[in-house]
MARMAR-831493 format. One line per 4 residues: number of its first residue (from 1); their letters; for each residue x, y, z of N, C-alpha, C. Coordinates in nm, 3 decimals, m for minus. Example, Ala and Ser with C-alpha at 12.3 -4.5 7.8 and 13.67 -1.06 7.14 Angstrom:
// MARMAR-831493
1	AS	1.319 m0.569 0.780 1.230 m0.450 0.780 1.320 m0.330 0.780  1.285 m0.225 0.708 1.367 m0.106 0.714 1.290 0.003 0.787
// end
This chain:
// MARMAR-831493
1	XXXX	m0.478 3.230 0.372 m0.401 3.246 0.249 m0.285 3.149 0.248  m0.267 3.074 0.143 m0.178 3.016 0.126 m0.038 3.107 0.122  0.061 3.004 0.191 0.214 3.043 0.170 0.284 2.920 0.046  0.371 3.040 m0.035 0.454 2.962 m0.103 0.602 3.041 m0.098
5	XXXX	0.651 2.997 0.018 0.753 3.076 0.027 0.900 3.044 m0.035  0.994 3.069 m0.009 1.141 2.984 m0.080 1.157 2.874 m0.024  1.239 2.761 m0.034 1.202 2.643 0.031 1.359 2.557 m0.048  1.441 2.525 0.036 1.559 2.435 m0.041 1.519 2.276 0.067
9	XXXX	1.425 2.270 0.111 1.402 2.161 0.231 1.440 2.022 0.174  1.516 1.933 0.211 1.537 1.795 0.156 1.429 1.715 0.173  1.301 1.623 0.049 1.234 1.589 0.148 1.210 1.467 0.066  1.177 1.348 0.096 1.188 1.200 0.090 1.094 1.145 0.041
13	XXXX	1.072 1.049 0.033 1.014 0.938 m0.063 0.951 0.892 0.081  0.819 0.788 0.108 0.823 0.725 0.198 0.917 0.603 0.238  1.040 0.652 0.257 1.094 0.495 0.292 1.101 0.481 0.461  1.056 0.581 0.528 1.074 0.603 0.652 0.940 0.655 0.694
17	XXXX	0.966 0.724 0.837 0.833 0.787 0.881 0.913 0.921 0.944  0.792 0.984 0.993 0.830 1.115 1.082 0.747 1.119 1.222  0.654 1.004 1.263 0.592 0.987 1.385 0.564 0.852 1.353  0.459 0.818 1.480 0.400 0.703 1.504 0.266 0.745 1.442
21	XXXX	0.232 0.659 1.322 0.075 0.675 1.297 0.036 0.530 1.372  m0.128 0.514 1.375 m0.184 0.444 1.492 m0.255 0.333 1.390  m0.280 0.222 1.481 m0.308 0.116 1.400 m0.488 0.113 1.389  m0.547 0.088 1.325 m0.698 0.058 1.327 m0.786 m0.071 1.284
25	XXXX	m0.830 m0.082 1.321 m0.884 m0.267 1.284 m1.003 m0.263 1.194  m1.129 m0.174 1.203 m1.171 m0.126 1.154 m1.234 m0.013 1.126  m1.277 0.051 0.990 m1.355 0.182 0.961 m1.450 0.198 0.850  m1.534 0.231 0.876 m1.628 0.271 0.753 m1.618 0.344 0.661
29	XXXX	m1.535 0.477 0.690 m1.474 0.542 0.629 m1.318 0.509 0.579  m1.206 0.501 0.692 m1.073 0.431 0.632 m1.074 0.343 0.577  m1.158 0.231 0.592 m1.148 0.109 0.496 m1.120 0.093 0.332  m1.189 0.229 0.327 m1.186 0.278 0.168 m1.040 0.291 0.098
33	XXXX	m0.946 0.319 0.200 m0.830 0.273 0.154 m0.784 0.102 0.105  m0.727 0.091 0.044 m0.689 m0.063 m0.020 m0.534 m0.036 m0.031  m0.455 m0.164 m0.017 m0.322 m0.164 m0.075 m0.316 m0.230 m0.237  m0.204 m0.155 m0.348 m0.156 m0.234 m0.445 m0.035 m0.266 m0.431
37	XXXX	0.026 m0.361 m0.530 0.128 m0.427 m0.573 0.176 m0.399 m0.684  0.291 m0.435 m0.677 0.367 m0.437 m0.804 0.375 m0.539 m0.921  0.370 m0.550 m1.053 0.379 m0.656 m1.115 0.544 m0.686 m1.191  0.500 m0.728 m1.298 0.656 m0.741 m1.384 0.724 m0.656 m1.376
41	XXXX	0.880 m0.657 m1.370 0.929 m0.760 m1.338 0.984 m0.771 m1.178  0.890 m0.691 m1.123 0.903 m0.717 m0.977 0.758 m0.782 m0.933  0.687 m0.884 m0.947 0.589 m0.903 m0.907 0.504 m0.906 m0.767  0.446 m0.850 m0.648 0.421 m0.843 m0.545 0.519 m0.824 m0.438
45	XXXX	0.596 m0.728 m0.489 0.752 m0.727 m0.431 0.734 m0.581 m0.323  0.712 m0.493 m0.422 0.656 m0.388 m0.415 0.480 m0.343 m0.346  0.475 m0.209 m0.278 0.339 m0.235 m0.260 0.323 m0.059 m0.169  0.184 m0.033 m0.212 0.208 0.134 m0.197 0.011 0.103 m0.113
49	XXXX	m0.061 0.197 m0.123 m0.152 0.179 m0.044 m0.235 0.272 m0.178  m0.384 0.269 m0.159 m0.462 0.328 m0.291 m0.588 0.401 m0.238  m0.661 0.476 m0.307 m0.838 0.505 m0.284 m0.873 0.539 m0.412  m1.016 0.455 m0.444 m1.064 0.491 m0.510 m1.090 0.636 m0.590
53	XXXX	m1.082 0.710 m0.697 m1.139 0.758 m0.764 m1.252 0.802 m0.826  m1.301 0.698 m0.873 m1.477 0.725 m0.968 m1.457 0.549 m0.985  m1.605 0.480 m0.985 m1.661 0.363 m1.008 m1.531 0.232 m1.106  m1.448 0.369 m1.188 m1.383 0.262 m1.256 m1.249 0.234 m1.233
57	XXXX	m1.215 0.386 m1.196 m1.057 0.411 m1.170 m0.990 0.448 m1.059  m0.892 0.403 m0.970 m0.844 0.458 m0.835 m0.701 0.531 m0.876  m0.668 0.571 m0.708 m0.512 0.661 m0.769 m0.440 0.643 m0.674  m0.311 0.618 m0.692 m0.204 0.612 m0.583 m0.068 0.718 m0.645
61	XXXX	0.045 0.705 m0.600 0.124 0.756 m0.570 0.249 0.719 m0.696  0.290 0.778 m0.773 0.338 0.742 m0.908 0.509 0.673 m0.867  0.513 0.696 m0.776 0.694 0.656 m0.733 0.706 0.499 m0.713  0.580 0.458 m0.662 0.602 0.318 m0.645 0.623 0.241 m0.824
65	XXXX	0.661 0.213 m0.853 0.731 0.155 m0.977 0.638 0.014 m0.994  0.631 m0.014 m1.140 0.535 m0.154 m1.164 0.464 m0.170 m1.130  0.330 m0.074 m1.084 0.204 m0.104 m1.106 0.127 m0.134 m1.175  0.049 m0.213 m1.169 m0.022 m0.272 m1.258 m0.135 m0.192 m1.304
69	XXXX	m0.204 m0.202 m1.442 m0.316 m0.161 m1.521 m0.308 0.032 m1.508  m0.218 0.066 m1.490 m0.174 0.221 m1.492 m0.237 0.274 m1.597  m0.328 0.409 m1.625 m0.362 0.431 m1.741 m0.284 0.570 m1.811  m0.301 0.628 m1.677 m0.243 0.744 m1.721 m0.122 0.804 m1.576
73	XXXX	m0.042 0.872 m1.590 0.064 0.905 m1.537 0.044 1.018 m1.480  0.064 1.096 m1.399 0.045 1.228 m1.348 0.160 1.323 m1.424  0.186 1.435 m1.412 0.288 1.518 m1.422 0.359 1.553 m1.293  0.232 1.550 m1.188 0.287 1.547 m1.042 0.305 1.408 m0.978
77	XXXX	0.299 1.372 m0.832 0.317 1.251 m0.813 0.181 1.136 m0.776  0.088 1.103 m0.948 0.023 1.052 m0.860 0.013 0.954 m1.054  m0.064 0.862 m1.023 m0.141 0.744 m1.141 m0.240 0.744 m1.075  m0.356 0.674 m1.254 m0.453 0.686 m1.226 m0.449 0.505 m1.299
81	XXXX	m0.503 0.386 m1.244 m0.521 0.302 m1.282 m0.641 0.230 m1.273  m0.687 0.124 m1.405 m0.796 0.105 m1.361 m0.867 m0.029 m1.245  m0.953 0.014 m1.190 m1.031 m0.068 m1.096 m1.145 m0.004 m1.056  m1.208 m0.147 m1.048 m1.360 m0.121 m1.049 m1.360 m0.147 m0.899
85	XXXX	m1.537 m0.054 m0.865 m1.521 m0.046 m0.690 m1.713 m0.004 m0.727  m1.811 m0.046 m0.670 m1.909 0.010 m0.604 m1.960 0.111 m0.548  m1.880 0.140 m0.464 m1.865 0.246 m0.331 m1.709 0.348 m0.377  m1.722 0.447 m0.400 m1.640 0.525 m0.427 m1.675 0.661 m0.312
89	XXXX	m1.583 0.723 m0.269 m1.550 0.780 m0.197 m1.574 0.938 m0.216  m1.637 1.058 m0.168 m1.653 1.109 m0.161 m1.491 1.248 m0.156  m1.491 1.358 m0.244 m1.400 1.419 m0.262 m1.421 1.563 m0.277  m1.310 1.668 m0.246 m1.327 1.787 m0.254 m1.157 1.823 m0.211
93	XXXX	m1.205 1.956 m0.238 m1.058 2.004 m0.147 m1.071 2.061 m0.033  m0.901 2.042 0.015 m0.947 2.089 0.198 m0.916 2.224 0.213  m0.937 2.243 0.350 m0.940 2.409 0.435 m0.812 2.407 0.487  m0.735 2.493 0.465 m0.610 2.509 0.573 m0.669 2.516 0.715
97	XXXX	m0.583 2.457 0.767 m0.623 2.462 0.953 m0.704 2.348 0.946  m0.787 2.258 0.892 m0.892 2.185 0.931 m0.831 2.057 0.968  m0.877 1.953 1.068 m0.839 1.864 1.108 m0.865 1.763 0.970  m0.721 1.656 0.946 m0.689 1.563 0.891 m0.640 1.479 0.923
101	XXXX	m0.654 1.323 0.829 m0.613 1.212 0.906 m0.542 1.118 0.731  m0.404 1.084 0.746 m0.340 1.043 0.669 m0.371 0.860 0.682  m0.422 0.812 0.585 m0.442 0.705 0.574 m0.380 0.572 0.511  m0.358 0.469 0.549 m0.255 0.375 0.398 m0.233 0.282 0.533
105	XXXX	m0.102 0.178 0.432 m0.076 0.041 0.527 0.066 0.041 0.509  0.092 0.032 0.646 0.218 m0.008 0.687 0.300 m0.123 0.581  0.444 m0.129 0.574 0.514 m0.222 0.461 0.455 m0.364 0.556  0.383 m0.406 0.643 0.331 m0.534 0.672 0.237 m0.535 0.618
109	XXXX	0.146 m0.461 0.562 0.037 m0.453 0.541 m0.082 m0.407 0.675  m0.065 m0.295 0.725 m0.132 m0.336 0.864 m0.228 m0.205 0.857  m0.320 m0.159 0.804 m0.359 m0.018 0.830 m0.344 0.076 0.942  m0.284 0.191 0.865 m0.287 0.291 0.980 m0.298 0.422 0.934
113	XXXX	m0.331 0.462 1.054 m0.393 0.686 1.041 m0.277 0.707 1.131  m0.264 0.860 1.050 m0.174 0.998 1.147 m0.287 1.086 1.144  m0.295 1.134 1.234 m0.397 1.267 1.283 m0.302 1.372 1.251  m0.356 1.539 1.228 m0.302 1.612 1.218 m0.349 1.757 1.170
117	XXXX	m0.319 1.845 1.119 m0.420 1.955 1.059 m0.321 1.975 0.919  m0.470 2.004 0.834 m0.396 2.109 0.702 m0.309 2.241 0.739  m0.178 2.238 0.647 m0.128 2.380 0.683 m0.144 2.445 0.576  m0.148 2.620 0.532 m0.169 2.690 0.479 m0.044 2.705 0.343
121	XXXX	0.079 2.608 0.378 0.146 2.609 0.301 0.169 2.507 0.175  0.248 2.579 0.071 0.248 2.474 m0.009 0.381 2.460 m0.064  0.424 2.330 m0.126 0.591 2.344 m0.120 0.594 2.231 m0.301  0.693 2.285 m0.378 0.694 2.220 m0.526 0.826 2.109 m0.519
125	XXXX	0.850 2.014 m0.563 0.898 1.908 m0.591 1.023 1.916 m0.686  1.096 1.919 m0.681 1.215 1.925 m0.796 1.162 1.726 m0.894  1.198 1.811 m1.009 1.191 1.688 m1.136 1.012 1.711 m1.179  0.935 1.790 m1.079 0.789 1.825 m1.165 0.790 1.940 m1.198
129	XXXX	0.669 1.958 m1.291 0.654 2.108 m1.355 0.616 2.206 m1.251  0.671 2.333 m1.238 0.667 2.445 m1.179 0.480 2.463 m1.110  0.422 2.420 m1.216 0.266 2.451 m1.230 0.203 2.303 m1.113  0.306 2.238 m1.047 0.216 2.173 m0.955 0.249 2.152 m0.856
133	XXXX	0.190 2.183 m0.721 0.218 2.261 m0.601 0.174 2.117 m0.521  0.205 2.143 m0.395 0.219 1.997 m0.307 0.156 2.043 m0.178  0.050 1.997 m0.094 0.019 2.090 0.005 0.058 1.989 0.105  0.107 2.009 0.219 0.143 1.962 0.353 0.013 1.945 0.511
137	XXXX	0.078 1.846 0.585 m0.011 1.883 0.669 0.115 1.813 0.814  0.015 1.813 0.895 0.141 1.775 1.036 0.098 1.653 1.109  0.039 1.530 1.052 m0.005 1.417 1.073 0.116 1.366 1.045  0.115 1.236 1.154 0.230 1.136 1.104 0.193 1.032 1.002
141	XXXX	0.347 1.012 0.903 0.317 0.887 0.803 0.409 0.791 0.785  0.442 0.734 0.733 0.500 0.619 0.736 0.501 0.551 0.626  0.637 0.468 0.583 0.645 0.350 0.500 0.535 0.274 0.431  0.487 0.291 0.312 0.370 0.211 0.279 0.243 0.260 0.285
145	XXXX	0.219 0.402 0.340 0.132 0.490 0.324 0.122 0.598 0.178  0.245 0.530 0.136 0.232 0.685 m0.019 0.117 0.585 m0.057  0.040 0.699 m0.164 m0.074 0.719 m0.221 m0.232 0.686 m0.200  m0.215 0.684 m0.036 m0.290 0.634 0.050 m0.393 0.773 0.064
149	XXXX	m0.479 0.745 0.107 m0.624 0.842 0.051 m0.568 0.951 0.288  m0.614 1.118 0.212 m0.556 1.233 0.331 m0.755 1.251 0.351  m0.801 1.201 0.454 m0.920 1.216 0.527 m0.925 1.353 0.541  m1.039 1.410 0.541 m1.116 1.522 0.598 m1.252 1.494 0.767
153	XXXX	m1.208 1.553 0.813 m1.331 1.510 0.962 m1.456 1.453 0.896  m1.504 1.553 0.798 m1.665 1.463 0.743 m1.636 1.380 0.633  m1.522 1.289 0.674 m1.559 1.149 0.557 m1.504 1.204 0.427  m1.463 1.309 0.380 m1.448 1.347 0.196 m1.283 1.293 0.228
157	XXXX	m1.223 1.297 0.106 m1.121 1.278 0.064 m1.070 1.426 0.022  m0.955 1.456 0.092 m0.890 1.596 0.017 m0.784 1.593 m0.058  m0.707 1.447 m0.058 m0.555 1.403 m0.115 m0.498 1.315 m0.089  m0.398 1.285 m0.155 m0.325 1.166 m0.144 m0.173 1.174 m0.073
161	XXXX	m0.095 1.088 m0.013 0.008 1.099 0.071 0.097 1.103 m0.002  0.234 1.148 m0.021 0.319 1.113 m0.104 0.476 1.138 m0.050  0.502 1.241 0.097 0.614 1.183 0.113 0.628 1.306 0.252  0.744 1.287 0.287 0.767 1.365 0.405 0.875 1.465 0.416
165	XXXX	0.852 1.555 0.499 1.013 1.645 0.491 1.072 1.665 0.632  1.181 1.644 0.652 1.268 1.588 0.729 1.254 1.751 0.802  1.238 1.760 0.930 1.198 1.886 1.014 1.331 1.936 1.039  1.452 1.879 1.053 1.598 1.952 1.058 1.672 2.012 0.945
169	XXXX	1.569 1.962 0.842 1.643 2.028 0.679 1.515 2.171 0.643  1.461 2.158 0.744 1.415 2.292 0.694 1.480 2.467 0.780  1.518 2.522 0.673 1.532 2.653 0.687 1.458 2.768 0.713  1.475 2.788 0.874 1.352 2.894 0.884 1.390 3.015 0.813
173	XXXX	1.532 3.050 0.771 1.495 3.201 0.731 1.417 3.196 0.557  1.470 3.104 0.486 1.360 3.093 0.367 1.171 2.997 0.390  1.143 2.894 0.510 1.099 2.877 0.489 0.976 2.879 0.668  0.984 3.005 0.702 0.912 3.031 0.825 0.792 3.010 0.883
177	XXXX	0.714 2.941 0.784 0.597 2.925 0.776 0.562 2.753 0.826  0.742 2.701 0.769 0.763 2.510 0.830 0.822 2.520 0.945  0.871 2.655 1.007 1.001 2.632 1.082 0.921 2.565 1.205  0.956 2.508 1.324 0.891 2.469 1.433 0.790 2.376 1.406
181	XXXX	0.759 2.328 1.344 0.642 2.199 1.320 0.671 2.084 1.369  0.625 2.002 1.445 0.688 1.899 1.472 0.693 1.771 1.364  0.586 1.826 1.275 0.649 1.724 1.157 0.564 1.753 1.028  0.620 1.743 0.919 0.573 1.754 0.789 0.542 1.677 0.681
185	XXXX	0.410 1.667 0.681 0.377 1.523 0.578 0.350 1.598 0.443  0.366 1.549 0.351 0.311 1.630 0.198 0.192 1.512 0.112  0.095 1.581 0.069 0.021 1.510 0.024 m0.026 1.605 m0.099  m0.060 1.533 m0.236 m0.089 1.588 m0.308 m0.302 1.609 m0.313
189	XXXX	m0.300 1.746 m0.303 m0.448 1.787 m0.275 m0.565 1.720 m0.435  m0.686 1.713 m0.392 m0.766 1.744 m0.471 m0.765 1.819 m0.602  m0.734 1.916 m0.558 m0.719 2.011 m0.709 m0.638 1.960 m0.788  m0.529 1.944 m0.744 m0.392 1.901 m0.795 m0.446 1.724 m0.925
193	XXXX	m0.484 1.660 m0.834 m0.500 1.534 m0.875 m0.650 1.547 m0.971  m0.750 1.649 m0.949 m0.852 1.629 m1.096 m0.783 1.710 m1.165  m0.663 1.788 m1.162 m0.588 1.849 m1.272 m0.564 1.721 m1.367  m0.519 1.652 m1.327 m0.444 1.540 m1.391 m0.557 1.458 m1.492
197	XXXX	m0.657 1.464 m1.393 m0.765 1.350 m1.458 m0.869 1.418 m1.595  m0.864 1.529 m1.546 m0.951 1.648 m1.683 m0.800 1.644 m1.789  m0.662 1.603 m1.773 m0.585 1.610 m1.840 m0.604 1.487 m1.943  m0.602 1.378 m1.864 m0.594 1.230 m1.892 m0.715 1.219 m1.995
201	XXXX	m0.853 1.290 m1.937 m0.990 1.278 m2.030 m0.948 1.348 m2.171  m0.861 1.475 m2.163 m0.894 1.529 m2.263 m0.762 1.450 m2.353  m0.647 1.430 m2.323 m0.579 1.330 m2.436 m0.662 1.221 m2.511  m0.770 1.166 m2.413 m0.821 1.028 m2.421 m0.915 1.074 m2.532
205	XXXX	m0.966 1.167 m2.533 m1.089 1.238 m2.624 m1.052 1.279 m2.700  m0.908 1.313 m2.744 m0.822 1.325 m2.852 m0.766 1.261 m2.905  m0.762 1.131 m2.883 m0.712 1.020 m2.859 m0.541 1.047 m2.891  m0.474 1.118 m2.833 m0.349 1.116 m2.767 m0.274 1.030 m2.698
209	XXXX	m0.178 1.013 m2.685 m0.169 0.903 m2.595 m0.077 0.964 m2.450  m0.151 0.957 m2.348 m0.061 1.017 m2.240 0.086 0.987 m2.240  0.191 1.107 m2.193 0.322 1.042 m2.226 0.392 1.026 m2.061  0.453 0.975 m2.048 0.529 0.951 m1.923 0.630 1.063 m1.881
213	XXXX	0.600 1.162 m1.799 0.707 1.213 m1.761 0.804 1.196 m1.719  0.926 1.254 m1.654 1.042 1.257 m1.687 1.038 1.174 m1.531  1.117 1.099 m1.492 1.092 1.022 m1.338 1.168 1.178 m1.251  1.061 1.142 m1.131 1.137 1.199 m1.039 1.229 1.228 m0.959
217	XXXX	1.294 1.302 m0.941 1.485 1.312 m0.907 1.494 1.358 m0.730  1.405 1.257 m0.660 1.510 1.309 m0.536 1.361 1.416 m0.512  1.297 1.395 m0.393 1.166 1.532 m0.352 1.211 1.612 m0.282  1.273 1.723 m0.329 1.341 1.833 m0.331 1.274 1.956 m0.332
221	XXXX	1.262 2.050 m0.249 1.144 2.135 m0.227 1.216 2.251 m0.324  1.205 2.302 m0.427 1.317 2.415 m0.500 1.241 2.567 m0.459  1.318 2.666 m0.475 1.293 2.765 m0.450 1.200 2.847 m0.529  1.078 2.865 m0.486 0.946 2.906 m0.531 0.913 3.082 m0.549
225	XX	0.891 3.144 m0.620 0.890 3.287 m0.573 0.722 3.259 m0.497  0.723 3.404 m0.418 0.631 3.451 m0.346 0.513 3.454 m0.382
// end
């Protein structure tokens, strides 16, 4: 059973890490990760890490700023932009407890994995809507890994990376379920992210035009009821 307990935890953007993730040269499966860039008016300045989607469209991590060919915006932290790919990646959602591996490229560009397990908890974001939940796991990540594709042992995709929470700002008496972890990665799950995309279809089929939410203020875990 999932926990959503109270939670005031301070928790960050990737500009840092919370372990050593490990370097890899190659994978059949990780490879499927790719890095993007930024365009106008920061052109290749910027640069976040990606995985495919479906044949046309991939998704990364909405904080990195000036991405290019963006179609639609998340409400939580993720875009959906377009690119074409062959080989698209296999997806579902994950199991609490099950072994995971956080994927993306270092700000050199260098690929790398954190090993780790899903935890049962889930923690919400200050500046998103109440209605979208963030699930964690205890793999290390690092700089240049947001929106970098969260491995499952058999090859599926369960989520995307998006930021970390600092293990001394958490409060065990509201949040007991983080207390003692040696580290906390947050990645936005599966569910979370085809929320977005059955969102994106149905504006598009309405022909609506997706609107940009409000930017995000600081990943701030706010206090959740039970």
């Amino acid at each position: 059973m999932k926990t959503i307990a109270p939670c005031m935890a301070a928790m960050m953007l990737l500009s840092g890490c919370n372990g050593v993730p490990t370097s890899y040269v190659s994978d059949p499966v990780y490879s499927q990760a790719f890095v993007v860039t930024s365009g106008a008016p920061l052109p290749m300045l910027l640069m976040a890490s990606a995985i495919q989607w479906n044949e046309d469209y991939a998704v990364t991590a909405k904080h990195t700023p000036f991405l290019r060919n963006v179609v639609h915006e998340g409400l939580g932290d993720v875009v959906f932009f377009k690119h074409k790919a062959s080989n698209v990646p296999d997806w579902r959602q994950y199991v609490p407890g099950e072994a995971v591996t956080a994927v993306g490229f270092n700000s050199f560009m260098m690929p790398m994995q954190g090993k780790g397990h899903a935890l049962a908890s889930l923690v919400r974001l200050e500046g998103t809507p109440g209605s979208v939940f963030y699930s964690v796991h205890d793999g290390p990540i690092t700089k240049g890994m947001s929106g970098g594709p969260v491995f499952a042992d058999d090859g599926k995709v369960v989520g995307i990376n998006v930021a970390i929470i600092p293990t001394s700002e958490i409060d065990a008496g509201k949040r007991p379920d983080l207390a003692g972890k040696a580290r906390i990665s947050v990645f936005m799950s599966f569910n979370e992210i085809d929320k977005e995309w059955r969102r994106f279809k149905y504006l598009t089929a309405h022909k609506g035009k997706p609107q940009a939410p409000a930017s995000i203020k600081g990943y701030v875990a706010v206090a959740a009821k039970p």
